[in-house]
MITOR-707375 format. One record per residue (C-alpha): residue number from 0; x, y, z; chain; residue in three letters. Coordinates in steps of 0.5 Angstrom, whole numbers, plus 500, padded with zeros to 3 digits. Layout:
# MITOR-707375
NUM,X,Y,Z,A,ala
...
***
This chain:
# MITOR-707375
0,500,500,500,A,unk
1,506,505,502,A,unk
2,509,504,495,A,unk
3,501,504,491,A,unk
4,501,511,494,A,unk
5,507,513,492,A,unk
6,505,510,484,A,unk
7,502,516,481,A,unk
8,501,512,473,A,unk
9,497,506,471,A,unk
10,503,503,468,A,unk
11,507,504,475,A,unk
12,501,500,479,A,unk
13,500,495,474,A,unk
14,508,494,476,A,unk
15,507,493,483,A,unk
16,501,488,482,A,unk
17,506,484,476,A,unk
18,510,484,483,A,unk
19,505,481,488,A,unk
20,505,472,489,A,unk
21,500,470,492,A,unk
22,502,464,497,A,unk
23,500,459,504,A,unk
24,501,464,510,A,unk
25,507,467,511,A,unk
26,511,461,512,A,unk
27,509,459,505,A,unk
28,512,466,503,A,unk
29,518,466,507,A,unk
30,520,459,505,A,unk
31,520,460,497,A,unk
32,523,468,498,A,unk
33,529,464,502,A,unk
34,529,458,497,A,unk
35,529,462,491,A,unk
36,535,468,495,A,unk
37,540,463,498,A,unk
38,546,460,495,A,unk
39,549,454,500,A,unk
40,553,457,506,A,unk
41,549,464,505,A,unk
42,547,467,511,A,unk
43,540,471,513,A,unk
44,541,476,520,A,unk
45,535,476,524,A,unk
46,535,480,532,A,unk
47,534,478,538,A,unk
48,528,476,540,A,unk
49,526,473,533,A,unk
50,520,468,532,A,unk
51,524,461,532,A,unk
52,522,458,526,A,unk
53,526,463,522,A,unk
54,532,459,524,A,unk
55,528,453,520,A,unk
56,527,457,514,A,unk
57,533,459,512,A,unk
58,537,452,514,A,unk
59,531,448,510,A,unk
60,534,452,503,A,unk
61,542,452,506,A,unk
62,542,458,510,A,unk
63,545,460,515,A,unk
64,542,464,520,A,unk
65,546,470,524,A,unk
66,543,472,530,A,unk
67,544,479,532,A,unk
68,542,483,539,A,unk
69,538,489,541,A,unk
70,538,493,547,A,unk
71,534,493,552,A,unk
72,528,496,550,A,unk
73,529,491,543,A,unk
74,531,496,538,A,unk
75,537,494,533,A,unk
76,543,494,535,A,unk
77,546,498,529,A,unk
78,553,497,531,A,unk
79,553,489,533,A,unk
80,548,489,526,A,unk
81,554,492,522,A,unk
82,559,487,525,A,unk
83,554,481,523,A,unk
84,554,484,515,A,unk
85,559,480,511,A,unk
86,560,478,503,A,unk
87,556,472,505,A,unk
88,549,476,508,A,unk
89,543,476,503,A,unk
90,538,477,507,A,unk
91,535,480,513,A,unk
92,529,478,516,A,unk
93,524,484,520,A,unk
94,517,484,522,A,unk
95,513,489,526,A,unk
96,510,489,530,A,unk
97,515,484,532,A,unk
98,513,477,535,A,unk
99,515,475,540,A,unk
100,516,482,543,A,unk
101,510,487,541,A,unk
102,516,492,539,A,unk
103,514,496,533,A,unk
104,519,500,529,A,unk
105,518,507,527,A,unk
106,520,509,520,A,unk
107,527,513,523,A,unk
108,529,505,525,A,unk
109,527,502,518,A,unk
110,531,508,514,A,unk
111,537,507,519,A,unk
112,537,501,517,A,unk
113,536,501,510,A,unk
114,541,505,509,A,unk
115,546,501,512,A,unk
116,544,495,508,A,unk
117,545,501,502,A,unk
118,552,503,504,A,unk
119,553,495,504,A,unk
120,551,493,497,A,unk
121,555,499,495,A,unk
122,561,496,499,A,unk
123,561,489,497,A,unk
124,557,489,490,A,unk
125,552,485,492,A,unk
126,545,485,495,A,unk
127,542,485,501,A,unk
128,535,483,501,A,unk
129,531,486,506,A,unk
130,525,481,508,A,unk
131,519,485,511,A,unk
132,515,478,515,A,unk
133,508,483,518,A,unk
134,503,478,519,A,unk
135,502,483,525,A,unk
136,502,490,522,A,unk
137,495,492,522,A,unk
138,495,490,530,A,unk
139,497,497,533,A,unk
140,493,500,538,A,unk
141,493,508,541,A,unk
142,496,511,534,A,unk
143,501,507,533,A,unk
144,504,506,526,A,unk
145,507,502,523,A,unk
146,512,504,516,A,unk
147,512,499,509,A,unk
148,520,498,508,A,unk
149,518,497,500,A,unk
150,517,505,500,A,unk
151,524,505,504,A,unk
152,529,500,501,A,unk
153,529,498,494,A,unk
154,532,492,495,A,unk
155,525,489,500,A,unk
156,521,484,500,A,unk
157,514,485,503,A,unk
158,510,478,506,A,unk
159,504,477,510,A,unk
160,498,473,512,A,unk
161,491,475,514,A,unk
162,491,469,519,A,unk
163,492,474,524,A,unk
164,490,481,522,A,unk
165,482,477,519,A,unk
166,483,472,525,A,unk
167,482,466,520,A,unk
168,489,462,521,A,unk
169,486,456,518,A,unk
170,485,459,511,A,unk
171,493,460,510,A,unk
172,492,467,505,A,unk
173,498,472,504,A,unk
174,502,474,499,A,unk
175,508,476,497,A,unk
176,510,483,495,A,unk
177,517,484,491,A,unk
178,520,492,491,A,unk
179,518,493,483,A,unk
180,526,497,484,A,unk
181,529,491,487,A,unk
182,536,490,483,A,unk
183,534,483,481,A,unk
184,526,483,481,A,unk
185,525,479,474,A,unk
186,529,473,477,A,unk
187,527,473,484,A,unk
188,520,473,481,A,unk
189,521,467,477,A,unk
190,524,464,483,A,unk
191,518,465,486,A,unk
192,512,463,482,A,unk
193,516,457,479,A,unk
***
C-alpha cells in the first residue's frame, strides 16, 4: 500500500500487482522468498528475540541464520548489526510488530536500516534483501503506525497472511510483494512463481 500510493500512472500500479504472488500464509511466502534467494552457506540475519521458525526457513534451503542482539527496549542494535554483515549476507529478515516482542519499528529505524544494508550493497557488490515478514502489521492500537519497507528500501520484499489480522489462521492466505525496484526483480519472481 505504501508503494501503490507512491505509484501515480497505471502503468506503475500494474508493475506493482505483476510483482505480487500470492501464497500458503506467511511461511509459505518465507519459504520460497528464501528458497529461491540462497546459494548454500549464504546467510540470513534475523535480531533478537525473533520467531524461531526462522532458524527452520533458512536451514530448509541451505542458509545459515545469523542472530543479531537488540537492546534492552528491543530496537536493533545497529553497531553489532554492522559486524554481523558479511560478502555472505543475502538476506535480512524483519517483522512489526515483532513476535515475540510486540515492538513496533517507527520508520526512522527502518530508514536506518535501509541505509545500512544500502552502503553495504555498495560495498560489497552484492544485494542485501530486506524480508518484511508482518503478519502482525494491521494489530496496532492508540496510533501506533507501522511503516512499508517497499516505500524505504529498493531491495525489499513484503510477506503477509491474514491469519492474524482476519482472525482466519486455518484459510493460509497472504502474499508475497517483491519492490518492483529491486535489482533482480525479474529473477526473483521467476523463482517465486516456478
Amino acid at each position: 500500500d505504501a508503494v501503490a500510493r507512491s505509484l501515480s500512472s497505471e502503468s506503475s500500479i500494474k508493475l506493482l500487482a505483476d510483482h505480487i504472488v500470492m501464497v500458503c500464509g506467511a511461511a509459505g511466502g518465507l519459504n520460497i522468498t528464501l528458497k529461491t534467494l540462497l546459494n548454500p552457506g549464504e546467510e540470513v540475519i534475523v535480531f533478537a528475540p525473533f520467531f524461531v521458525e526462522y532458524l527452520f526457513y533458512s536451514e530448509n534451503h541451505g542458509g545459515k541464520t545469523v542472530t543479531v542482539p537488540t537492546h534492552k527496549d528491543f530496537s536493533p542494535n545497529f553497531g553489532a548489526f554492522r559486524e554481523a554483515l558479511s560478502p555472505k549476507t543475502k538476506a535480512v529478515i524483519i517483522n512489526s510488530p515483532n513476535n515475540p516482542t510486540g515492538v513496533v519499528y517507527p520508520r526512522e529505524t527502518l530508514e536506518k536500516l535501509a541505509s545500512i544494508l544500502q552502503q553495504h550493497t555498495s560495498n560489497t557488490g552484492n544485494p542485501v534483501y530486506l524480508i518484511s515478514d508482518d503478519p502482525y502489521k494491521k494489530i496496532v492500537f492508540d496510533g501506533v503506525t507501522t511503516s512499508n519497507v517497499l516505500g524505504l528500501y529498493e531491495n525489499s520484499i513484503y510477506i503477509t497472511s491474514h491469519s492474524k489480522d482476519l482472525a482466519i489462521p486455518g484459510e493460509r492466505i497472504g502474499y508475497v510483494a517483491v519492490n518492483p525496484k529491486c535489482s533482480d526483480g525479474e529473477n526473483l519472481m521467476s523463482g517465486l512463481i516456478f
